[in-house]
PQR file with spaces between the fields and no chain letter, atoms N, CA, C, O and H, PARSE charges and radii, in Angstrom:
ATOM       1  N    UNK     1      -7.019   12.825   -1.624 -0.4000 1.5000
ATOM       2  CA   UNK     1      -6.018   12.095   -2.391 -0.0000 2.0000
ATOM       3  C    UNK     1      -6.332   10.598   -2.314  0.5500 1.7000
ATOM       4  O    UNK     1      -6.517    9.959   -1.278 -0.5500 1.4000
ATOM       5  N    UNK     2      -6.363   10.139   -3.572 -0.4000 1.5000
ATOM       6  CA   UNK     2      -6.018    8.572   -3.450 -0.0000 2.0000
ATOM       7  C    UNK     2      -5.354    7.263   -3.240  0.5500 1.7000
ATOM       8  O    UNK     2      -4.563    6.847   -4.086 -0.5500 1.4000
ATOM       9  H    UNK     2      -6.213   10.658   -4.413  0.4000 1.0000
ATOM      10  N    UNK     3      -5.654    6.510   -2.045 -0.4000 1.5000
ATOM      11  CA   UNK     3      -4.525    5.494   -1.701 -0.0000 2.0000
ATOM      12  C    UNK     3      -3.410    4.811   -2.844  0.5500 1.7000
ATOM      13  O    UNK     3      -3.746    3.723   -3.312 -0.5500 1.4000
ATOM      14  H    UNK     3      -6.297    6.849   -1.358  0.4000 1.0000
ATOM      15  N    UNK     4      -2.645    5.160   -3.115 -0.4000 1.5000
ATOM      16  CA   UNK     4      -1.802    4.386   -3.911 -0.0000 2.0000
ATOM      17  C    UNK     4      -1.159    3.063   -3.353  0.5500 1.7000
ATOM      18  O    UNK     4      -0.859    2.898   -2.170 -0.5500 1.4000
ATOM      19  H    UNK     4      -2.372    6.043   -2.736  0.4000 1.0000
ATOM      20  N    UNK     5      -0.934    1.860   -4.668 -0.4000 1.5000
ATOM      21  CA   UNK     5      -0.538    0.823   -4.069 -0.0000 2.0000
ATOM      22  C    UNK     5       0.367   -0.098   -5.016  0.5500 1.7000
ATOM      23  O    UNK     5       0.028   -0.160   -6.198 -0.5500 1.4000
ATOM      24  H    UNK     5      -1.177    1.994   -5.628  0.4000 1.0000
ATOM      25  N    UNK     6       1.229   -0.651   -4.693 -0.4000 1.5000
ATOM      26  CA   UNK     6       2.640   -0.962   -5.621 -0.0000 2.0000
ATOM      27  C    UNK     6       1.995   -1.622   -7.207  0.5500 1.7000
ATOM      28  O    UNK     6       2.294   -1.362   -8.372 -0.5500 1.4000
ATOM      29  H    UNK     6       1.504   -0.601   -3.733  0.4000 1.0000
ATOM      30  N    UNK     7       1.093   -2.478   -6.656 -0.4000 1.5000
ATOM      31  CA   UNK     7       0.965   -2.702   -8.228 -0.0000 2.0000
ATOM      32  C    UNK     7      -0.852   -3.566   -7.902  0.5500 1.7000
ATOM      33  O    UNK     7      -1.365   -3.874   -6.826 -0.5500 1.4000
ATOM      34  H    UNK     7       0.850   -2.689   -5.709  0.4000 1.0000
ATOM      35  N    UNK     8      -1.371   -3.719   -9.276 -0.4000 1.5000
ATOM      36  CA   UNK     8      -2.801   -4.347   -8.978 -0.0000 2.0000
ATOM      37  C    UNK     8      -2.801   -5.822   -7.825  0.5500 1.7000
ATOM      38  O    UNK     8      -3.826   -6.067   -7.189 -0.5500 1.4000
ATOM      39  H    UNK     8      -0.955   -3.470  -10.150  0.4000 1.0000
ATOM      40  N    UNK     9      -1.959   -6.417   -7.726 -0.4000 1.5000
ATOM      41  CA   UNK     9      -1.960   -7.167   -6.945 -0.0000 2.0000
ATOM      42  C    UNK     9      -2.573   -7.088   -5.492  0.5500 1.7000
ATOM      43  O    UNK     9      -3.408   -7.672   -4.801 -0.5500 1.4000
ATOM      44  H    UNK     9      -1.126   -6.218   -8.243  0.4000 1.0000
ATOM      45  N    UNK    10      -1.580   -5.908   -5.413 -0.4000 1.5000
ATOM      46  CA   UNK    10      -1.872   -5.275   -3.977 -0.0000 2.0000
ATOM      47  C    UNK    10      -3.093   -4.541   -4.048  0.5500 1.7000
ATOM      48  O    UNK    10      -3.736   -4.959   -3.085 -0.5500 1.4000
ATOM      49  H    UNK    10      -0.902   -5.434   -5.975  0.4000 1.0000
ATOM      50  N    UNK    11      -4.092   -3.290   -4.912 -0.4000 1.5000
ATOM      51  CA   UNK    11      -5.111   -3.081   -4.886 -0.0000 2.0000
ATOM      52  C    UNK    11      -6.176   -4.373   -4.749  0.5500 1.7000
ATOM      53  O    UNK    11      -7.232   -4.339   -4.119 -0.5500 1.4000
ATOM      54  H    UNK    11      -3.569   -2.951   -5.694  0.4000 1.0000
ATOM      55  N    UNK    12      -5.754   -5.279   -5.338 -0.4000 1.5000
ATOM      56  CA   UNK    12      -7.373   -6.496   -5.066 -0.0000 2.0000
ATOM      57  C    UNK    12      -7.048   -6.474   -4.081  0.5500 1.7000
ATOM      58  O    UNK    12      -7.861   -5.988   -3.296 -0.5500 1.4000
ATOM      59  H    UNK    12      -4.896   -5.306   -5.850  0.4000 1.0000
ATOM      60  N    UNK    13      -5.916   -6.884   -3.583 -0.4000 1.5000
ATOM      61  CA   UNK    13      -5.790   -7.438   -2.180 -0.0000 2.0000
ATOM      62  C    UNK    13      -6.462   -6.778   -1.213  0.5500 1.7000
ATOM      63  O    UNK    13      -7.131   -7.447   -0.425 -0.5500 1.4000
ATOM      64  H    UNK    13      -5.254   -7.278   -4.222  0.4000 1.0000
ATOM      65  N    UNK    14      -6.419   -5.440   -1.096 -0.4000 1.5000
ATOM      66  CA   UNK    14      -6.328   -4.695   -0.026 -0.0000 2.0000
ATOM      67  C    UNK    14      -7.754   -3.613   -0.295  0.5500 1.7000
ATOM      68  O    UNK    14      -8.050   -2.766    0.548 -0.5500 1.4000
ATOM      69  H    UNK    14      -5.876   -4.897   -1.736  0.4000 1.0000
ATOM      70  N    UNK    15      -8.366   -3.752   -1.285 -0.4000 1.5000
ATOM      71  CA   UNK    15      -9.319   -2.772   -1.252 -0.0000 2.0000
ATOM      72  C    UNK    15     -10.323   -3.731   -1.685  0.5500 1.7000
ATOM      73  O    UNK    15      -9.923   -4.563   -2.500 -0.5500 1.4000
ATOM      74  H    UNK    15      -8.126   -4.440   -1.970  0.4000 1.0000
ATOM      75  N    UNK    16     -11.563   -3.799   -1.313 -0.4000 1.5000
ATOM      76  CA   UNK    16     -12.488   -5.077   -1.828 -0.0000 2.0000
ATOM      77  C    UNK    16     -13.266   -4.495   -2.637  0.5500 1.7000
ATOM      78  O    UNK    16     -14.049   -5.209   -3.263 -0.5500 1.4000
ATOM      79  H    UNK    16     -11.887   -3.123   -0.652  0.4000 1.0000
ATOM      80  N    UNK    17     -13.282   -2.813   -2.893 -0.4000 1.5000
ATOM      81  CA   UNK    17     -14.388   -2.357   -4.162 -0.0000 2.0000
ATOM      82  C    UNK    17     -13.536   -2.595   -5.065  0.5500 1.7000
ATOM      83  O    UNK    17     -14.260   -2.770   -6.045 -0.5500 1.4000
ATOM      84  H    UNK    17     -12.646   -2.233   -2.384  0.4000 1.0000
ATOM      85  N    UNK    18     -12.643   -2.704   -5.356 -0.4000 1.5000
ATOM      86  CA   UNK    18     -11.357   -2.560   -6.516 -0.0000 2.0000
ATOM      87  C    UNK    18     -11.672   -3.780   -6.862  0.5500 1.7000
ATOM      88  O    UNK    18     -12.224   -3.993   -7.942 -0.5500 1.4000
ATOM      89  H    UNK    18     -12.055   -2.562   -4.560  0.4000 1.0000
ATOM      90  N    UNK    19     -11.361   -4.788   -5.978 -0.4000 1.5000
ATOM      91  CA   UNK    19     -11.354   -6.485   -6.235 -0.0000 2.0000
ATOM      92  C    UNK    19     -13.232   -6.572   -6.999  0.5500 1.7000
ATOM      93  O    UNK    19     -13.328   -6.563   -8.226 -0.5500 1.4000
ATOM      94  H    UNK    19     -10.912   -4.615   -5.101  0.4000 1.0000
ATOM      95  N    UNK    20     -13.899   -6.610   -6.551 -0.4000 1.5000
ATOM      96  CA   UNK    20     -15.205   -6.488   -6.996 -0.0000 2.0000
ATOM      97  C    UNK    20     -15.279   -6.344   -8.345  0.5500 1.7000
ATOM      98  O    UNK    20     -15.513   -7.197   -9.202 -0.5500 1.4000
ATOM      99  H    UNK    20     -13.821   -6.617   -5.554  0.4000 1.0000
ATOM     100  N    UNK    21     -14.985   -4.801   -8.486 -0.4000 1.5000
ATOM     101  CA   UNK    21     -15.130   -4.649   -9.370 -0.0000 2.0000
ATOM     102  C    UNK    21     -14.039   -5.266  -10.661  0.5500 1.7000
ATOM     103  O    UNK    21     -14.407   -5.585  -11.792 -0.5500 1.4000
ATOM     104  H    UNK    21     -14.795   -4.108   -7.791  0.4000 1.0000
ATOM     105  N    UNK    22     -12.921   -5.309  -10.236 -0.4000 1.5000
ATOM     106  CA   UNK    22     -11.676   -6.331  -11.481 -0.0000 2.0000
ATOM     107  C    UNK    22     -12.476   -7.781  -12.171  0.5500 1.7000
ATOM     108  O    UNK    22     -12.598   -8.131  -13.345 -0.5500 1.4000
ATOM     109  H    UNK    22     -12.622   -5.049   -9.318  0.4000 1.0000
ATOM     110  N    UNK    23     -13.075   -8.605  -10.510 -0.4000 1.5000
ATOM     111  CA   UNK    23     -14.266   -9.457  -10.744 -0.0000 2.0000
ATOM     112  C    UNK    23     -15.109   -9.378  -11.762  0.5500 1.7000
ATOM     113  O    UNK    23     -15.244  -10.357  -12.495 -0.5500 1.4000
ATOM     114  H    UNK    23     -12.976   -8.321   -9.557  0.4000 1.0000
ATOM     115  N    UNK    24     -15.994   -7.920  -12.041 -0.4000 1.5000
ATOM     116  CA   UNK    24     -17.017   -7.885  -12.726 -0.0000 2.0000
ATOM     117  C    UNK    24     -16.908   -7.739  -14.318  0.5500 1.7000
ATOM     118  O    UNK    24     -17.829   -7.731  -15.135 -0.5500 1.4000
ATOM     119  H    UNK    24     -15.883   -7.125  -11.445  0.4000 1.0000
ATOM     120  N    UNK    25     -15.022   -7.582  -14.613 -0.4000 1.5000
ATOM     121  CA   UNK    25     -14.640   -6.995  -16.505 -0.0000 2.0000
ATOM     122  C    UNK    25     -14.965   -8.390  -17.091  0.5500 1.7000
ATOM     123  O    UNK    25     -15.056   -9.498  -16.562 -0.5500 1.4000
ATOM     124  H    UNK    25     -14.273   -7.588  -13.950  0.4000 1.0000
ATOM     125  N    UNK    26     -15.067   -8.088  -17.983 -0.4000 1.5000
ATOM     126  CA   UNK    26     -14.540   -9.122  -18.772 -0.0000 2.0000
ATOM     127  C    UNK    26     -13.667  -10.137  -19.071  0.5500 1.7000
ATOM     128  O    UNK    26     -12.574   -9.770  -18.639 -0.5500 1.4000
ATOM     129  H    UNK    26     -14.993   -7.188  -18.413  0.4000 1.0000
ATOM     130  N    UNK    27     -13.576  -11.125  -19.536 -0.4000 1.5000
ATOM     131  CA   UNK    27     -12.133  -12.066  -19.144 -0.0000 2.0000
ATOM     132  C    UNK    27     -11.080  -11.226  -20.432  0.5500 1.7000
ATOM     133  O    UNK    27      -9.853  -11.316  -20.398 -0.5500 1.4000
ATOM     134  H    UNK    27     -14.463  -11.422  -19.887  0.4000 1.0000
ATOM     135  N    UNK    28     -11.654  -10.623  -21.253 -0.4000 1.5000
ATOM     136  CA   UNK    28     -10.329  -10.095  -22.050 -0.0000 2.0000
ATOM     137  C    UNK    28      -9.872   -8.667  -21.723  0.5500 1.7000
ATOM     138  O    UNK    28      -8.855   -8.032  -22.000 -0.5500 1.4000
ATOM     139  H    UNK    28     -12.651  -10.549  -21.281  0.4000 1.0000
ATOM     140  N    UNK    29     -10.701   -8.462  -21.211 -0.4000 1.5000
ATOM     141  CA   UNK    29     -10.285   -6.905  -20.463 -0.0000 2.0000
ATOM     142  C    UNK    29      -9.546   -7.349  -19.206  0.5500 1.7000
ATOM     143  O    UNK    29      -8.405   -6.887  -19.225 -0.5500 1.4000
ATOM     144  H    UNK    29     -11.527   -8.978  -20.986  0.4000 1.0000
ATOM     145  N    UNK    30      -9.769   -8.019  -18.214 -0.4000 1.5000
ATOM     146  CA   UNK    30      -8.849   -8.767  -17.384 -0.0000 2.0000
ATOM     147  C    UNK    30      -7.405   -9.090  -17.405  0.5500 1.7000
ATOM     148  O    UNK    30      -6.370   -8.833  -16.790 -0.5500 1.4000
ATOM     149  H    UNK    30     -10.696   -8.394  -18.198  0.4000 1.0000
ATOM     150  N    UNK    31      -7.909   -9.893  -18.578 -0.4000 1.5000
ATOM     151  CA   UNK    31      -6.421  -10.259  -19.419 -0.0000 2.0000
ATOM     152  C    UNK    31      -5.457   -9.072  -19.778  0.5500 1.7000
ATOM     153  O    UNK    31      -4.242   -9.099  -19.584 -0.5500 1.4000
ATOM     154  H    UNK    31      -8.749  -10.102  -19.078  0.4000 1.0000
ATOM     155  N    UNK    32      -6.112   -8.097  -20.291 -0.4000 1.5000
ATOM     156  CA   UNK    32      -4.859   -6.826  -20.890 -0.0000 2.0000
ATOM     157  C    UNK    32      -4.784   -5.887  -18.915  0.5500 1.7000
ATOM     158  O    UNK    32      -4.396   -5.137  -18.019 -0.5500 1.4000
ATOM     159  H    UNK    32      -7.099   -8.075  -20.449  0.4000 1.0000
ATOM     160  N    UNK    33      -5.233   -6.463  -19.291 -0.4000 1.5000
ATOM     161  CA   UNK    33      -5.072   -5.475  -17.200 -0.0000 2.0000
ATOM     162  C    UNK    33      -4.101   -6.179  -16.614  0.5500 1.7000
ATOM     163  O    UNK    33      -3.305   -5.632  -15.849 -0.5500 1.4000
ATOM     164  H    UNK    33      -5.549   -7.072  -20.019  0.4000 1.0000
ATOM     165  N    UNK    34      -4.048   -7.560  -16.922 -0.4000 1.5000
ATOM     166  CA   UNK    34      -3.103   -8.304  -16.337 -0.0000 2.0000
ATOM     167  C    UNK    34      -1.599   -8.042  -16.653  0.5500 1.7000
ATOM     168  O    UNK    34      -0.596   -7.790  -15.985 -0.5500 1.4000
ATOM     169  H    UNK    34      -4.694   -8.004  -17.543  0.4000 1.0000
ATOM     170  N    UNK    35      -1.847   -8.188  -17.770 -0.4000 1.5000
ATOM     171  CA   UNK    35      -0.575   -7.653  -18.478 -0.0000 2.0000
ATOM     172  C    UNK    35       0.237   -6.473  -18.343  0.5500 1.7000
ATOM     173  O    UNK    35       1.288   -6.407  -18.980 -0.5500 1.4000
ATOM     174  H    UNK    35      -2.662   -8.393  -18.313  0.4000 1.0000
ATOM     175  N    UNK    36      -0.164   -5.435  -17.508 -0.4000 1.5000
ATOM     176  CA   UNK    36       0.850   -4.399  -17.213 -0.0000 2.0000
ATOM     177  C    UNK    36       0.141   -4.011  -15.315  0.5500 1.7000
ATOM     178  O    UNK    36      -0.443   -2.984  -14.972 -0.5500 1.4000
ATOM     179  H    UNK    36      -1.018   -5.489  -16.991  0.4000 1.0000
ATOM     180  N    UNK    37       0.383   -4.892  -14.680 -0.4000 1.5000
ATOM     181  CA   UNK    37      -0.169   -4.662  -13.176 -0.0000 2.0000
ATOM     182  C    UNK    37       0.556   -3.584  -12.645  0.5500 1.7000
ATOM     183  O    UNK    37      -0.121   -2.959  -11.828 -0.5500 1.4000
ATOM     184  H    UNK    37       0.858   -5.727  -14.959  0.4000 1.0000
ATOM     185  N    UNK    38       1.649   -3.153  -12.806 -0.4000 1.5000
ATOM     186  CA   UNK    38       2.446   -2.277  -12.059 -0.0000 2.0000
ATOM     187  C    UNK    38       1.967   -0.837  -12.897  0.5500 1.7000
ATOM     188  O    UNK    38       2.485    0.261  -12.694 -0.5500 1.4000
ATOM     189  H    UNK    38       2.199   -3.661  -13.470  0.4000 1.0000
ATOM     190  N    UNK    39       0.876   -1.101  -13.867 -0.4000 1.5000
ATOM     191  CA   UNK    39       0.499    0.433  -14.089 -0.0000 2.0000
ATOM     192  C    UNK    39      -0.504    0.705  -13.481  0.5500 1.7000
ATOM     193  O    UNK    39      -0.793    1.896  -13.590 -0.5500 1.4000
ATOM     194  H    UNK    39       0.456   -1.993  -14.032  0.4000 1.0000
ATOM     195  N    UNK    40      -1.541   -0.183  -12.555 -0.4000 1.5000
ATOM     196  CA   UNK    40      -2.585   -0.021  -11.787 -0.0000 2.0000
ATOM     197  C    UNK    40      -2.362    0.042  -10.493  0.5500 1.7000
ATOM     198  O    UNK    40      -2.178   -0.902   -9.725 -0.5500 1.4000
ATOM     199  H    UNK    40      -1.306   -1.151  -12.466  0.4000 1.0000
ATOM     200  N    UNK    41      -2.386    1.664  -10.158 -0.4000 1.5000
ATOM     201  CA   UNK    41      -2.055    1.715   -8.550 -0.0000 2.0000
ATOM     202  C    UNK    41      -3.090    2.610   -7.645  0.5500 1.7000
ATOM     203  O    UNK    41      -3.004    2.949   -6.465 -0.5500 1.4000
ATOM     204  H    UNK    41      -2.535    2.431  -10.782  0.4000 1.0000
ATOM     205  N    UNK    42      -4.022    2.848   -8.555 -0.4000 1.5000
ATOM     206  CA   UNK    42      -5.514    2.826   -7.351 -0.0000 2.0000
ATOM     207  C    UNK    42      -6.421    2.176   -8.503  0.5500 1.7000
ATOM     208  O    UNK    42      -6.426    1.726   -9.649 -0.5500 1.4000
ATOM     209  H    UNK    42      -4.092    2.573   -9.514  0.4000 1.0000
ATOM     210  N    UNK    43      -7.335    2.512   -7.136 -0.4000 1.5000
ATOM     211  CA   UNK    43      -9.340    2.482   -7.684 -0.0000 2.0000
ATOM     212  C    UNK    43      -9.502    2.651   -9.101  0.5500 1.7000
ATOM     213  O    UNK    43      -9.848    1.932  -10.037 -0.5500 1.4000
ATOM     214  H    UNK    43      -7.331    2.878   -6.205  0.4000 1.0000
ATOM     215  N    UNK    44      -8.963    4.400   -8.873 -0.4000 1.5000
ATOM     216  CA   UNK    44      -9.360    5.396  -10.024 -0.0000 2.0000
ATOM     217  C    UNK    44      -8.369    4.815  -11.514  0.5500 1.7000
ATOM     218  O    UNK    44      -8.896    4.683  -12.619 -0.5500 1.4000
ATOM     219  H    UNK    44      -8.682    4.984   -8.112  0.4000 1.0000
ATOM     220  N    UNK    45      -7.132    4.574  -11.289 -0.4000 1.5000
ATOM     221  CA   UNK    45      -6.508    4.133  -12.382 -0.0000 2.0000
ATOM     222  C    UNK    45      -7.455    2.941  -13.249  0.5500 1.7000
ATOM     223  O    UNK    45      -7.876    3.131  -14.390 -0.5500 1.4000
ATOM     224  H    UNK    45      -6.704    4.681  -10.391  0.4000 1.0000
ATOM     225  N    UNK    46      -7.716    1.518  -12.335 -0.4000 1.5000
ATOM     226  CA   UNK    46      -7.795    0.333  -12.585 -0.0000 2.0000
ATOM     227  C    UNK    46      -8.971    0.671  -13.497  0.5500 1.7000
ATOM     228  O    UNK    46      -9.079    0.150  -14.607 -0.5500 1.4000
ATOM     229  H    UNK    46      -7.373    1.364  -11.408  0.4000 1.0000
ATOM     230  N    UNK    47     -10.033    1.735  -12.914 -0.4000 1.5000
ATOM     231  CA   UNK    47     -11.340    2.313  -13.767 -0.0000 2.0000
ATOM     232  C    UNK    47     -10.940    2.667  -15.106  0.5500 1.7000
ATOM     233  O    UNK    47     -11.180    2.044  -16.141 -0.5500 1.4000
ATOM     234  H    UNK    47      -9.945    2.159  -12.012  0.4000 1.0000
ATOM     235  N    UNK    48     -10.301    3.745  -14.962 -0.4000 1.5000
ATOM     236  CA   UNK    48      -9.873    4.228  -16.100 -0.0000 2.0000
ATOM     237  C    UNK    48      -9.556    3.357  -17.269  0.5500 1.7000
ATOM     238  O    UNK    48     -10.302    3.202  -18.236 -0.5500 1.4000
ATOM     239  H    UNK    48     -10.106    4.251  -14.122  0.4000 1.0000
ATOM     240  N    UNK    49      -8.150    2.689  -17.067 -0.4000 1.5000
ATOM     241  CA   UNK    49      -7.291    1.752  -17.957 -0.0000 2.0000
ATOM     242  C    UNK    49      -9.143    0.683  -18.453  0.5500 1.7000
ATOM     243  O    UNK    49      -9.637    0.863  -19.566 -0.5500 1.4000
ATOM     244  H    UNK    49      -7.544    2.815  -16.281  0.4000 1.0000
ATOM     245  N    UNK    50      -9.616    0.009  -17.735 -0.4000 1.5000
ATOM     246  CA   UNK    50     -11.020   -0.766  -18.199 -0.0000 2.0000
ATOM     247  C    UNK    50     -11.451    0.266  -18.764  0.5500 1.7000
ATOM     248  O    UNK    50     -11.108    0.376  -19.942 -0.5500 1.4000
ATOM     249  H    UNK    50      -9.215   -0.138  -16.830  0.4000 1.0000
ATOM     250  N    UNK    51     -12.258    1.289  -18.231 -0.4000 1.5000
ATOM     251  CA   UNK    51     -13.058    2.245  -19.449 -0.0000 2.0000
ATOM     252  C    UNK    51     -12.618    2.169  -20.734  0.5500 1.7000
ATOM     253  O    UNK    51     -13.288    1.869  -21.722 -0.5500 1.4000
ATOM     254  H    UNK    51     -12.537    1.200  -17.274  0.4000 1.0000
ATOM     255  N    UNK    52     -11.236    2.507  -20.672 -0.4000 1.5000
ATOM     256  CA   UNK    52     -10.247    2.664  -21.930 -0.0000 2.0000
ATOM     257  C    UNK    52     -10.291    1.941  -22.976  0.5500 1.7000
ATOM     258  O    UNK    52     -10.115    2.365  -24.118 -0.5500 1.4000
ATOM     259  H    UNK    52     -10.692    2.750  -19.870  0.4000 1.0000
ATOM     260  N    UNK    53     -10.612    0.388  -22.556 -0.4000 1.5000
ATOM     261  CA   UNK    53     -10.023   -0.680  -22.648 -0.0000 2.0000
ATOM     262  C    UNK    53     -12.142   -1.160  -23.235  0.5500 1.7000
ATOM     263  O    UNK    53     -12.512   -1.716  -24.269 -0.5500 1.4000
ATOM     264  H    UNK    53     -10.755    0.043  -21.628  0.4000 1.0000
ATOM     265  N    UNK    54     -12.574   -0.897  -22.643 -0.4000 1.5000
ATOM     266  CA   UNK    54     -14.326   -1.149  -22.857 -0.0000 2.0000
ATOM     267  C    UNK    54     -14.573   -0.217  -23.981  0.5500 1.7000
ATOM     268  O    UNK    54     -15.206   -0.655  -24.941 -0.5500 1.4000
ATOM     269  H    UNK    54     -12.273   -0.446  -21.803  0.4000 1.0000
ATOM     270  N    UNK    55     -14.210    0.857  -23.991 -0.4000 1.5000
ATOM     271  CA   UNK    55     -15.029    1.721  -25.365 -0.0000 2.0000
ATOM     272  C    UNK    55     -14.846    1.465  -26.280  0.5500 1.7000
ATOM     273  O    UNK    55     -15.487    2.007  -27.181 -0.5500 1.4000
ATOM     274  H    UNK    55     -13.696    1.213  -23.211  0.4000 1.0000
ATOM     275  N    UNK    56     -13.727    0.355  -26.611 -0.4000 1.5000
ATOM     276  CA   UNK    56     -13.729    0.006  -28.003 -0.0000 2.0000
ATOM     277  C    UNK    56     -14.863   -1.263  -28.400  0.5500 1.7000
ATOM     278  O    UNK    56     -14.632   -2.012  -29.349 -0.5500 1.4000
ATOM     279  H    UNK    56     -13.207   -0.086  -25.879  0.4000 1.0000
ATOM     280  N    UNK    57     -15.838   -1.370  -27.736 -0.4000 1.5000
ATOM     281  CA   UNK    57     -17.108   -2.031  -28.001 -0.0000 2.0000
ATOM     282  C    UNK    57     -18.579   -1.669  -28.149  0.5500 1.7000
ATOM     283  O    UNK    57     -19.648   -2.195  -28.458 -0.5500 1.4000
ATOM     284  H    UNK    57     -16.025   -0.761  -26.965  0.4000 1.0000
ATOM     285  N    UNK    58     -18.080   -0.501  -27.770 -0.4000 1.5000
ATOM     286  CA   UNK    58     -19.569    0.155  -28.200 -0.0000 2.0000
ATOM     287  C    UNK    58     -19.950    0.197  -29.750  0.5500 1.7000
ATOM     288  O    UNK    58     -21.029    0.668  -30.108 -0.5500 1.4000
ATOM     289  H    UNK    58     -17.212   -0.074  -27.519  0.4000 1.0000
């Protein structure tokens, strides 16, 4: 099972692959991530929501 955590705040904080990787998006993919933090409450979410959020550039 995966650590859950109140909102993205607390994942950068507390997990440094998470933070890393938030580091490595884009500044407009960042930006819409920013915008709903309390829907990112692991690793696996924060991936997801970016994937989501990236395929519309291919």
């Amino acid at each position: 099972m995966y650590k859950k955590y109140n909102d993205l705040g607390a994942l950068i904080r507390d997990d440094e692959d998470a933070m890393e990787y938030y580091w490595s998006l884009p500044d407009y993919v960042r930006s819409q991530i920013d915008q709903r933090p309390y829907n990112i409450n692991s690793f696996e979410s924060l991936q997801d929501y970016a994937e989501n959020l990236l395929r519309g550039d291919d």
